[in-house]
C-alpha positions as a printed NumPy array, in Angstrom:
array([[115.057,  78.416,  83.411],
       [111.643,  79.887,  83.469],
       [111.643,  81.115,  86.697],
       [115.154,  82.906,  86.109],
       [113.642,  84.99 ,  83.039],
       [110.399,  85.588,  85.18 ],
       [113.056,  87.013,  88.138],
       [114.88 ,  89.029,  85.363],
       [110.947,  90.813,  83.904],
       [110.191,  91.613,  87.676],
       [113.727,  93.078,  88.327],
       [113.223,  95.126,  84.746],
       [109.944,  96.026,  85.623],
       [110.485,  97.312,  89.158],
       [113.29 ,  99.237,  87.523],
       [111.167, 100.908,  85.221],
       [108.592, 101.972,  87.707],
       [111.055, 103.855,  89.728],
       [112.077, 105.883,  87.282],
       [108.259, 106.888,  86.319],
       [107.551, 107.449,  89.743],
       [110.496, 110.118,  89.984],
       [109.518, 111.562,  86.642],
       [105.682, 111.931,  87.781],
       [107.146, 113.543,  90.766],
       [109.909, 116.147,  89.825],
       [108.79 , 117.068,  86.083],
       [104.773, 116.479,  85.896],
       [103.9  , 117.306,  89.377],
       [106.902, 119.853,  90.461],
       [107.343, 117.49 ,  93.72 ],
       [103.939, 119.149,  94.609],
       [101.297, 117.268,  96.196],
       [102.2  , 113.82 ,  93.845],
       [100.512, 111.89 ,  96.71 ],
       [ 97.326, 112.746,  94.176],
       [ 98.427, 110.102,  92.161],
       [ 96.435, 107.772,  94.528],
       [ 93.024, 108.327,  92.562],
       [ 94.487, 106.258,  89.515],
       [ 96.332, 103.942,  90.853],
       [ 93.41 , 103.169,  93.162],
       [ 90.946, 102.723,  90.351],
       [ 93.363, 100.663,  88.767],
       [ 93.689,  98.197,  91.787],
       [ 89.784,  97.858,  92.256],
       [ 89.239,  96.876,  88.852],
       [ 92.119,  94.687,  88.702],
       [ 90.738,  92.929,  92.294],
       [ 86.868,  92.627,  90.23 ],
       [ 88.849,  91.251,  87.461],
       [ 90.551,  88.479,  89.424],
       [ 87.222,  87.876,  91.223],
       [ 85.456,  87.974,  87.606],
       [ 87.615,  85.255,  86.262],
       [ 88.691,  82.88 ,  89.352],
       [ 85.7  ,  83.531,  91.473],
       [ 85.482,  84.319,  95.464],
       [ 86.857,  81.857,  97.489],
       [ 86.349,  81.625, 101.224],
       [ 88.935,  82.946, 103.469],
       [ 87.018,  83.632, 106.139],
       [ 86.494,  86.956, 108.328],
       [ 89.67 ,  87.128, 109.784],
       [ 92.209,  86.444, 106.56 ],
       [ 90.08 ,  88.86 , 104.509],
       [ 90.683,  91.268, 107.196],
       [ 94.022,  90.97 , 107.664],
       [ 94.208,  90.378, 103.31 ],
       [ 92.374,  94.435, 103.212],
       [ 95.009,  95.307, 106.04 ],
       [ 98.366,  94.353, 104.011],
       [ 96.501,  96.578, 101.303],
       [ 95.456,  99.548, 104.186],
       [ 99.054,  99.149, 104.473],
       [100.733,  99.354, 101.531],
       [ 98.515, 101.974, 100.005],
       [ 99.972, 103.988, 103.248],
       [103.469, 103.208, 102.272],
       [103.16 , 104.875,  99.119],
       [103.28 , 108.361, 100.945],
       [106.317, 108.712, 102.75 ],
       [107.701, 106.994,  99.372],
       [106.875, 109.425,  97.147],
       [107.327, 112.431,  99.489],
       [111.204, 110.929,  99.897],
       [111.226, 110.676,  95.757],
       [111.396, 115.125,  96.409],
       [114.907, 115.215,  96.625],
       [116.095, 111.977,  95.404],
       [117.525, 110.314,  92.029],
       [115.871, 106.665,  91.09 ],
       [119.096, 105.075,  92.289],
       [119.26 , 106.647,  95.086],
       [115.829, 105.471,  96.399],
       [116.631, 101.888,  94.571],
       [119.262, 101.606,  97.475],
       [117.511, 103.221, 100.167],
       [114.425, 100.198,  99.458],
       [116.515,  97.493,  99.562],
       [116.736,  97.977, 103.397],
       [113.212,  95.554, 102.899],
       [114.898,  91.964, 102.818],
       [116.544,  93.451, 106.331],
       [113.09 ,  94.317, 107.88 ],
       [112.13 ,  91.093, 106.572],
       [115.004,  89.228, 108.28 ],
       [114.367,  91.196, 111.666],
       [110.616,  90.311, 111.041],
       [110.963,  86.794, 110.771],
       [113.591,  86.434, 114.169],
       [111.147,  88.238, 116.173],
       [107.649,  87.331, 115.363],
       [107.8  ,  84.06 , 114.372],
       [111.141,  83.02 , 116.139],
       [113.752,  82.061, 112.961],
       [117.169,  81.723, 114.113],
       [119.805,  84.657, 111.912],
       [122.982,  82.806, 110.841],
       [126.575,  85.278, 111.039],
       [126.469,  85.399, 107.043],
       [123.112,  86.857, 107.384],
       [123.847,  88.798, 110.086],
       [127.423,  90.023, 107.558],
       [123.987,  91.057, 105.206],
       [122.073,  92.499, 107.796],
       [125.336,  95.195, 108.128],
       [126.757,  95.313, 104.364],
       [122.756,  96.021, 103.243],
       [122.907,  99.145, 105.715],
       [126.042, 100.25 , 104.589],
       [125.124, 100.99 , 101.218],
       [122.395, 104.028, 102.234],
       [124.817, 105.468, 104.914],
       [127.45 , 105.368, 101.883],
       [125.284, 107.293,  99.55 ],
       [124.036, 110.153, 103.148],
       [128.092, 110.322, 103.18 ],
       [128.44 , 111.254,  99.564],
       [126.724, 114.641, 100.321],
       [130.059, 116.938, 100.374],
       [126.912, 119.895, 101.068],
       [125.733, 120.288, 104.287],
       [121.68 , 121.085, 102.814],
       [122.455, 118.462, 100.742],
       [122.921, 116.144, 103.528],
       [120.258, 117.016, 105.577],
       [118.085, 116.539, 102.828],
       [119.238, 113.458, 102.197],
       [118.206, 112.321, 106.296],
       [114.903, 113.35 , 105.691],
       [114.82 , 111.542, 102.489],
       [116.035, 108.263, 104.12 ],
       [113.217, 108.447, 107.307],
       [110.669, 108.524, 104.384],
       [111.65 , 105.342, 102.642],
       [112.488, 104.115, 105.939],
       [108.866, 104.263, 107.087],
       [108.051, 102.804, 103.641],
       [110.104, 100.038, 104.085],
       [108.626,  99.117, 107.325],
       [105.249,  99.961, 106.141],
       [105.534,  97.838, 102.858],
       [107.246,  95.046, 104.633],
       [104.733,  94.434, 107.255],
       [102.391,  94.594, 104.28 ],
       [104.085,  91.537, 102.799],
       [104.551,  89.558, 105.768],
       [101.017,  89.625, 106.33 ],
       [ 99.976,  88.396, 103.278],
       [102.149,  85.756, 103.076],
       [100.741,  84.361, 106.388],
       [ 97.242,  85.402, 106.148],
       [ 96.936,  83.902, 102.238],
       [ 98.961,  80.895, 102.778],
       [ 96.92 ,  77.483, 101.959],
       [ 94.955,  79.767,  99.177],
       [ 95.029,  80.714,  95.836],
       [ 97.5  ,  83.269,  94.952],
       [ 94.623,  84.99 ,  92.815],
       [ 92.617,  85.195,  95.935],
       [ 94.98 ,  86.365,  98.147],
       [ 96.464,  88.851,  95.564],
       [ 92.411,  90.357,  95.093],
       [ 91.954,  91.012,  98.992],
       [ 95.174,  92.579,  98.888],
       [ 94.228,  94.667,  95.507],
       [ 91.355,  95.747,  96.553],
       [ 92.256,  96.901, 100.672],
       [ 94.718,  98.995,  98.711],
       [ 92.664, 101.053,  95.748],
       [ 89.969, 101.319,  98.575],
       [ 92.275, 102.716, 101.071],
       [ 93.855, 104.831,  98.238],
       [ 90.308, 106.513,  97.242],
       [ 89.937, 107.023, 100.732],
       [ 93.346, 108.969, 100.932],
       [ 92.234, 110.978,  97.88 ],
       [ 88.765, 112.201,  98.599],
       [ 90.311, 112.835, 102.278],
       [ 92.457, 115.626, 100.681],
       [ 91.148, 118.652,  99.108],
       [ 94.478, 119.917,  98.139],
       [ 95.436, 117.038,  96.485],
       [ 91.992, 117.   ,  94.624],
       [ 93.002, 120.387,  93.405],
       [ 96.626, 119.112,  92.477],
       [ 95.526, 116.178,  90.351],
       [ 93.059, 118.018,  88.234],
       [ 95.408, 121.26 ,  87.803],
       [ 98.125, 118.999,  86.395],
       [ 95.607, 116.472,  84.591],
       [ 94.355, 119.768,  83.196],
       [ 97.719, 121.314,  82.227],
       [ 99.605, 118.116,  81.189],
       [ 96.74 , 115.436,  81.054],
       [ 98.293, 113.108,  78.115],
       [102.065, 112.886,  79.713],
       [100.393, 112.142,  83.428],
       [ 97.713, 109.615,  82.238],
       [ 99.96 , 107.804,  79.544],
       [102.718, 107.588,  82.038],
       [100.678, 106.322,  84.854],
       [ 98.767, 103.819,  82.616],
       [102.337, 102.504,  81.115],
       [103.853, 102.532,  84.874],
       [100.575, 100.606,  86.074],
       [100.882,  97.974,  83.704],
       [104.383,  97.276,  84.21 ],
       [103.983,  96.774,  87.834],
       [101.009,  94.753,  87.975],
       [103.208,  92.435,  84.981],
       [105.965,  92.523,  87.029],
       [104.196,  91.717,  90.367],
       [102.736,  89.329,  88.643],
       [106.314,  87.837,  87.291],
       [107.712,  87.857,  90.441],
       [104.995,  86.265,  92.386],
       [104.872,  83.381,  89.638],
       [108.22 ,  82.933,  89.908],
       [108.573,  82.108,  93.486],
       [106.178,  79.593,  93.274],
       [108.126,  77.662,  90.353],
       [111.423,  78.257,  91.482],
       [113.534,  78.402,  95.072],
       [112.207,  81.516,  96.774],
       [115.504,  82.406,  98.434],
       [117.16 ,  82.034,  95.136],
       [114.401,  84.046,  93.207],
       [114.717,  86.799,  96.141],
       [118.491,  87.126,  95.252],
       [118.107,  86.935,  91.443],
       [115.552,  89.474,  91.535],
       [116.991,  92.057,  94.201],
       [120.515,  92.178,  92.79 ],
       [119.455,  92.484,  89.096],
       [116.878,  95.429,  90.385],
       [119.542,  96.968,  92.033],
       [122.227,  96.882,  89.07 ],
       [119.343,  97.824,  86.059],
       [118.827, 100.547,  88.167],
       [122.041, 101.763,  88.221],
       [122.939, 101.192,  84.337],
       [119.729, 102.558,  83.369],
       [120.164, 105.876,  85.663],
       [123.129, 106.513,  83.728],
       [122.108, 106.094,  80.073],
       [118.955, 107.502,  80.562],
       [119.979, 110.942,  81.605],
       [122.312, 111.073,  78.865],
       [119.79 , 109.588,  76.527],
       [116.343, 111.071,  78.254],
       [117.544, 113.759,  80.669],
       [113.855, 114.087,  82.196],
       [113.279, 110.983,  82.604],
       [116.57 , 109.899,  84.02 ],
       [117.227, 112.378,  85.793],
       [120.416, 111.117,  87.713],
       [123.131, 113.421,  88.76 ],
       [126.057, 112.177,  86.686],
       [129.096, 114.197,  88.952],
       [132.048, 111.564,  89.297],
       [132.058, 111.992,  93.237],
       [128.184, 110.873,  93.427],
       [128.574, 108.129,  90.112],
       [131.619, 106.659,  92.305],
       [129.263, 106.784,  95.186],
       [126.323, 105.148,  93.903],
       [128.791, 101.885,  92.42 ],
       [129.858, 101.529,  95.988],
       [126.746, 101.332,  97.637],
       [125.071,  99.516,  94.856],
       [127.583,  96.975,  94.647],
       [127.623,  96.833,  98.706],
       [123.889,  96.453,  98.539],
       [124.301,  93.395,  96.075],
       [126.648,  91.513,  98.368],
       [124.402,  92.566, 101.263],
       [121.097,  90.849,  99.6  ],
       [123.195,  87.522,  98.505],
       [124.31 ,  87.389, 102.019],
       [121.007,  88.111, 103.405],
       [119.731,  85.112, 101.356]])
């Protein structure tokens, strides 16, 4: 049972996050330049990797594992971009759909690398998952809207592949160690890479202090809350699938993400406008059931 309420904090928590991401986006930042963010959450992630390294100690992975450990983190600290350049011109639910195209990259990943046979009812997934995304692209009766909504899905399709190569190579470059030591390595490659991305750009330099300066306690208590619920989520998650079946914790996990998202988007912008932020027409509402409920079958099927 513990490893069901562990799946249901990481689905919660994931939920949450996406919704402060797209409020630090549209209302703090004014979709301007958010990518800034980086300079936070990469502090955050180095002291969280000397924390873990504090308290567990270093253990030996050799050369090549802590290189490819830094190089899930190079990699998911890249992700993060197109993500949050996508977030422009897209609700929480929205992008909640779009990122569940990851168990499919994971699927495709797993046949072709390492040689796993895909069954028909994961291949039935493999189509149903896609379907929700081209449902919601279809919703757009606008033609802007639409087009926006194409260049919103190649950014959180590059994050997807991005973040899912990021995951595949920790779980084969950490397996036979401690999940504290591979979680550091991976920690700390991404708040390095992330300070790297920061001091690389002057104009987003100039972005984070201008906002910091003009709305400093909104961005910093909103990042600190967001950061702590993902790293307590990750860490729910990641417990989880080591106490319970890891296919079954997947689907748990995915499907509840996908449906908090949905109920949340709704009472939240009635509740919290700004931070809900979801457009509530009937067309796009209908819309967003479809392909959340088609992305729910698609991830059960998938697993």
């Amino acid at each position: 049972m513990l490893w069901l309420i562990l799946s249901a904090v990481n689905a919660l928590g994931y939920a949450i996050c996406g919704f402060t991401d797209n409020y630090v986006t549209d209302v703090l930042f004014k979709a301007k330049k958010q990518e800034s963010i980086k300079i936070f959450s990469g502090a955050s992630y180095i002291l969280t990797a000397i924390v873990l390294f504090s308290i567990f100690g270093i253990q030996d992975v050799g050369i090549g594992r802590m290189a490819w450990l830094l190089l899930s983190g190079i990699l998911s600290s890249t992700a993060s971009i197109p993500y949050y350049r996508a977030l422009k011109s897209e609700e929480t639910t929205t992008a909640s759909i779009f990122l569940q195209l990851t168990p499919v990259i994971y699927l495709i990943a797993d046949a072709v690398i390492f040689g796993d046979s895909i069954s028909l009812m994961q291949m039935l997934g493999f189509f149903t998952v896609i379907m929700a995304p081209v449902v919601i692209m279809l919703s757009r009766r606008r033609k802007r809207a639409r087009k926006l909504e194409f260049k919103a899905a190649g950014g959180f399709l590059l994050y997807v592949l991005l973040a899912a190569a990021s995951g595949v190579i920790t779980a084969h470059a950490g397996e036979g160690y401690e999940f504290t030591t591979t979680f550091s390595w991976f920690m700390l490659g991404r708040g390095v890479m992330d300070f790297i991305y920061y001091f690389s750009h002057p104009s987003w330099r100039q972005r984070f202090k201008y906002v910091s300066k003009h709305n400093g306690k909104r961005l910093y208590a909103a990042l600190g809350i967001s950061q702590l619920i993902f790293l307590f989520a990750e860490f729910a998650g990641r417990y989880a699938l080591i106490i319970g079946t890891p296919a079954l914790v997947s689907v748990v996990s995915n499907a509840l993400e996908m449906i908090l998202v949905f109920v949340l988007g709704i009472i939240l912008s009635i509740i919290v406008p700004k931070f809900g932020r979801e457009k509530l027409s009937r067309h796009i509402v209908i819309a967003h059931l479809v392909a959340t409920i088609l992305a729910v079958v698609g991830i059960v099927l998938l697993n």
